[in-house]
C-alpha positions, 0 to 999 in steps of 0.5 A: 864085622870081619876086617876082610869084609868091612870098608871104612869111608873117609868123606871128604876129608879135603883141604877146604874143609880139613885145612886153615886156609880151606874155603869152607874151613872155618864153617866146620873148624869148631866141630872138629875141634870139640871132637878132635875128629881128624886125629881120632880119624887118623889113629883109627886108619893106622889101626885098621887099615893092617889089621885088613879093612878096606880103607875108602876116600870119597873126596868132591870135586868139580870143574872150574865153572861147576858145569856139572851141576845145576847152573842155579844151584841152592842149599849145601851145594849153593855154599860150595859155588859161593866159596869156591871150594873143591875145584878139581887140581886145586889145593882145597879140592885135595885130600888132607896130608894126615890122610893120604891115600894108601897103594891099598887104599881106594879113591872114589871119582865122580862125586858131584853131590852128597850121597857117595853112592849117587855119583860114583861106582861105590856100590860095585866097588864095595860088592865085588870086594865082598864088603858087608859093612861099612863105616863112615866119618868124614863131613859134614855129620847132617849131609854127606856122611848122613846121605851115605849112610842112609842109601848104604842102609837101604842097600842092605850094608850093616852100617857104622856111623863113627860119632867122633870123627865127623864134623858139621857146620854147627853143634846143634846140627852135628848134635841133631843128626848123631842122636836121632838120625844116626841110630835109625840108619846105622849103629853108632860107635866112637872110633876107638870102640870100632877099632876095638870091634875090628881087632876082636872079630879079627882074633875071633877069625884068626881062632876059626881059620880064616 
């Protein structure tokens, strides 16, 4: 895991979820708290964002109307119409203050659904810069972060689940998913073991020359 080829993706990290006052925010509010998941997900971008990895934000948004999607929709998606969460130019639909985008950083556009990779150019992206893993936190734990870090699995990136910076609609969910679903498709690790793990590879290229 060399920083110059590793890509850290934020999931939605957007006002409706992250903020009081976001219209999905008190779904999740309980989550993210039990496991500081926003801080922790904060410390983690000043350490290894300078240290090279490519930092990555893969917020949703839709139209006014949710034209892009099914006009009938149901489950998760069903949630999202029914609150009137992530409208594009809106507030909710923003990426939270403590998170926002670095000059270096990358901004996914086009996610409709939950896999980053089904709507947006994410895999052309990560190629041609020469990413060979990546590390995903953001929300939810059992649906877009879970529907990420499969497909990234099945493209054949070495995958990283950060365990204490994702959050769920619920313990149980969020529990559910991180103890069975994560280590089938991904290697989980807390965001300061990951960190740690960046900054070894790190010295460890230093003493090879790269």
């Amino acid at each position: 895991m060399r920083p110059n080829s590793t890509a850290l993706v934020l999931i939605e990290f957007q006002n409706d979820f992250t903020s009081p006052g976001g219209a999905l925010h008190d779904a999740v509010k309980a989550s993210m708290e039990r496991s500081n998941m926003l801080a922790n997900t904060v410390a983690m971008v000043a350490a290894v964002r300078p240290l090279g990895v490519q930092v990555v934000h893969s917020p949703i948004s839709f139209a006014p109307g949710y034209c892009e999607i099914n006009a009938h929709p149901y489950g998760i998606l069903a949630g999202v119409v029914g609150a009137t969460a992530f409208v594009k130019g809106e507030w909710g639909s923003q990426i939270v203050d403590d998170l926002t985008p670095d000059a270096a950083d990358i901004v996914l556009e086009g996610k409709r659904g939950l896999d980053a990779f089904g709507s947006t150019n994410i895999d052309f992206i990560l190629r041609s810069k020469g990413i060979e893993t990546i590390a995903l936190a953001g929300l939810l734990t059992n649906c877009c972060v879970e529907s990420t870090m499969r497909s990234a699995y099945e493209r054949g990136f070495e995958v990283i689940t950060l365990t204490d910076c994702v959050a769920g609609t619920s313990h149980e969910e969020h529990d559910n998913a991180v103890k069975f679903d994560y280590p089938m498709f991904s290697k989980p690790m807390t965001h300061t073991e990951f960190i740690e793990a960046v900054k070894g590879a790190g010295v460890a290229d230093s003493s090879r020359g790269y």
